[in-house]
C-alpha positions in Angstrom: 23.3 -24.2 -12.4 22.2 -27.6 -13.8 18.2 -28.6 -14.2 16.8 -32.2 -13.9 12.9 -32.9 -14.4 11.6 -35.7 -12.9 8.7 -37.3 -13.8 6.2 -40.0 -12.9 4.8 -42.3 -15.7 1.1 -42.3 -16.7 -1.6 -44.1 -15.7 -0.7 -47.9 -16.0 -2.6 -50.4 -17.6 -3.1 -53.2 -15.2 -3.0 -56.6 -16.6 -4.9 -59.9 -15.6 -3.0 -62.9 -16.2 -4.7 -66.1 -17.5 -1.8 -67.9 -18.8 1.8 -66.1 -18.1 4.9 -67.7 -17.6 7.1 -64.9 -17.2 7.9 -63.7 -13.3 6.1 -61.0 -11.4 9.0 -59.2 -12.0 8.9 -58.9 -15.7 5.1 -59.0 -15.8 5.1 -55.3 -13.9 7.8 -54.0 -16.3 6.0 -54.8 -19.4 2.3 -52.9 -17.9 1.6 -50.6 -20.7 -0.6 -47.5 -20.3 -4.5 -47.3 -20.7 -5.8 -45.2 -23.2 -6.5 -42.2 -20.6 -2.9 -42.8 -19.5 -1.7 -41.8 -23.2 -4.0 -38.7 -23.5 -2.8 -37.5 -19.8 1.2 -37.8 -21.3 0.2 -36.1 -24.5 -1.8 -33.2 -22.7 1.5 -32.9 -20.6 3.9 -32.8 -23.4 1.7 -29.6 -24.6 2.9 -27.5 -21.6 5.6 -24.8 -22.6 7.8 -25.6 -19.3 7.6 -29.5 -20.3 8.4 -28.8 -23.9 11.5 -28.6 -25.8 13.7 -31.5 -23.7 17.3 -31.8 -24.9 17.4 -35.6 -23.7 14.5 -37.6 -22.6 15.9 -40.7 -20.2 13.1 -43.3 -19.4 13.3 -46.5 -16.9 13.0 -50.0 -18.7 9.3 -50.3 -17.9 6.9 -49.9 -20.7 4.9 -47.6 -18.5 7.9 -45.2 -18.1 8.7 -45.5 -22.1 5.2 -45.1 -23.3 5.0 -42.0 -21.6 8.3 -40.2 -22.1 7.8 -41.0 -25.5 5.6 -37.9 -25.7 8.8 -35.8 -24.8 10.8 -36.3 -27.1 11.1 -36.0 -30.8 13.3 -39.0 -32.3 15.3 -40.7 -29.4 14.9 -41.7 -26.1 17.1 -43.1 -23.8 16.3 -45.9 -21.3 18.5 -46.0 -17.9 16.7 -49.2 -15.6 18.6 -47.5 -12.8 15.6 -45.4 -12.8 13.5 -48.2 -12.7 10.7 -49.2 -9.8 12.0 -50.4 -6.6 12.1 -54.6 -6.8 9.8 -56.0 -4.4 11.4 -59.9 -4.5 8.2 -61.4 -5.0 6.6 -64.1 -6.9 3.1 -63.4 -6.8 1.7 -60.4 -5.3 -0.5 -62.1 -2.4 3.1 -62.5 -1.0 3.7 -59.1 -0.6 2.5 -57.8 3.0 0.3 -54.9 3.6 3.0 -53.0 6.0 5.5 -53.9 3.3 5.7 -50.3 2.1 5.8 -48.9 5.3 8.5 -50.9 7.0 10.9 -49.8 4.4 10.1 -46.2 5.0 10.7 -47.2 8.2 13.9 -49.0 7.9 15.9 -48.0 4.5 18.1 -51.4 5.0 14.8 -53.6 4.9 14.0 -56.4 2.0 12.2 -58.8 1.2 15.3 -62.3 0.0 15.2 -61.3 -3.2 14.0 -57.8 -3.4 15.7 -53.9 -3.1 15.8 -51.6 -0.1 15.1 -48.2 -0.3 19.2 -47.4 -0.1 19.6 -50.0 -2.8 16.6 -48.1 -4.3 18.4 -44.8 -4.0 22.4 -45.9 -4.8 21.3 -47.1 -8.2 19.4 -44.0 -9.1 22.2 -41.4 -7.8 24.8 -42.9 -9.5 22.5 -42.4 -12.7 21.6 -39.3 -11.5 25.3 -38.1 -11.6 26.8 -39.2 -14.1 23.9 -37.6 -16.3 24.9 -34.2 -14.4 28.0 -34.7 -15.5 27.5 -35.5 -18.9 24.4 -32.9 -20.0 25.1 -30.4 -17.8 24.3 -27.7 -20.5 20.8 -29.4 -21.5 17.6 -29.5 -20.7 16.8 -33.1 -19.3 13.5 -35.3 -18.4 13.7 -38.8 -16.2 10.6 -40.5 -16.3 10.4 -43.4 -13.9 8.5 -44.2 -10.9 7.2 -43.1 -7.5 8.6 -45.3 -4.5 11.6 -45.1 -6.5 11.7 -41.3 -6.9 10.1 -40.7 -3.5 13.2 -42.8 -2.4 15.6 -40.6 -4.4 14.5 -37.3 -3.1 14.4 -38.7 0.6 18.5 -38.1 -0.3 18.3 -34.2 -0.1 14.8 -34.0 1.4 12.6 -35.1 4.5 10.4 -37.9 2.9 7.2 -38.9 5.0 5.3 -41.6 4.1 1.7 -40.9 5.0 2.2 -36.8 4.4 4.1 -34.3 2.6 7.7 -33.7 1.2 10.2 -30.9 2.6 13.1 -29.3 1.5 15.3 -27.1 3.8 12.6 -26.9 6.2 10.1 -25.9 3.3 7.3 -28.1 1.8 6.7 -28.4 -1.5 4.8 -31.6 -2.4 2.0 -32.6 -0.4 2.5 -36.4 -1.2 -0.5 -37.2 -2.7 1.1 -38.9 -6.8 -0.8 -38.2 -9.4 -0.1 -39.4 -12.6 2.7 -37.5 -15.2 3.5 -35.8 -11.3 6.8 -33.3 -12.6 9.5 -32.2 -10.2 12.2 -29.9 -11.2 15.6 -29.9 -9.2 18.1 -27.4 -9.3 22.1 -27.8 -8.8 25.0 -26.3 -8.4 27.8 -27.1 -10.4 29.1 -29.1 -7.8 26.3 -31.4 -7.9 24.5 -30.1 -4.6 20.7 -29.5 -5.0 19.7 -26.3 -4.4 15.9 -25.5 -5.2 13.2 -28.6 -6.2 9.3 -27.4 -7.0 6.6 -29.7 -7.7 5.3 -28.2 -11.4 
């Protein structure tokens, strides 16, 4: 059996432009985390389950870093397969308010130059494997984000938007993210997931 803990970063810090040239893109990947966001990571990283990690893999976004940092004790790996879903946006007042909620809907809808959910969920699996594959005897933490992981476990699970999370018929997240929110998934050596908890 192989074991995979997913986790959502900390409580971003959300930044007000005055003078930014870079696009919204790279402005929401460099958000770092606010100072209650770094105590909630650290107060995590304290907990015997979450201690211990063989290999700590974070997305690209400083969010996701500055809080798996806390989980590991000299390297970290970054994998932006793991990274948020891409709205295709260049300022957020163009970004609908049924935006979310038309690609739960529809997994194939986009914005031009943004991801869909499957897009959302192809990247991350192929990750998602080949670290299987390669770590398979270790004890391994993602940290990345929650559409994206929300859109990863809608793979194996029933995903609803507005309510909870169920697996084989059986609940076990009630939807509600919090911050440094930990899944663990269990699989077979086939790569089929057996058991996920929300810890």
């Amino acid at each position: 059996m192989k074991t995979i803990y997913f986790m959502r970063h900390s409580e971003p810090l959300k930044i007000v432009n005055i003078n930014n040239s870079d696009s919204l893109q790279v402005q929401n990947e460099k958000w770092g985390l606010t100072i209650n966001g770094e105590k909630l990571a650290e107060k995590k990283s304290q907990l015997n389950e979450l201690a211990n990690f063989d290999i700590v893999i974070s997305s690209n976004y400083v969010r996701a870093i500055s809080t798996a940092k806390y989980f590991t004790r000299d390297k970290l790996y970054v994998d932006e397969n793991f990274g948020e879903r891409k709205f295709g946006i260049n300022k957020w007042e163009d970004l609908a308010e049924d935006f979310e909620k038309k690609q739960f809907d529809d997994f194939d809808y986009k914005l031009s130059c943004g991801e869909s959910i499957n897009e959302v969920i192809h990247r991350e699996y192929n990750s998602l494997i080949n670290i299987l594959n390669s770590y398979y005897d270790k004890k391994v933490l993602i940290v990345g984000h929650s559409t994206a992981l929300a859109s990863l476990f809608s793979k194996w699970c029933e995903v609803n938007y507005t309510g909870s999370y169920k697996f084989n018929g059986k609940e076990f997240f009630d939807g509600k993210w919090d911050y440094c929110e930990v899944f663990k998934l269990e699989f077979d050596d086939h790569n089929h997931l057996i058991d996920i908890q929300n810890i």
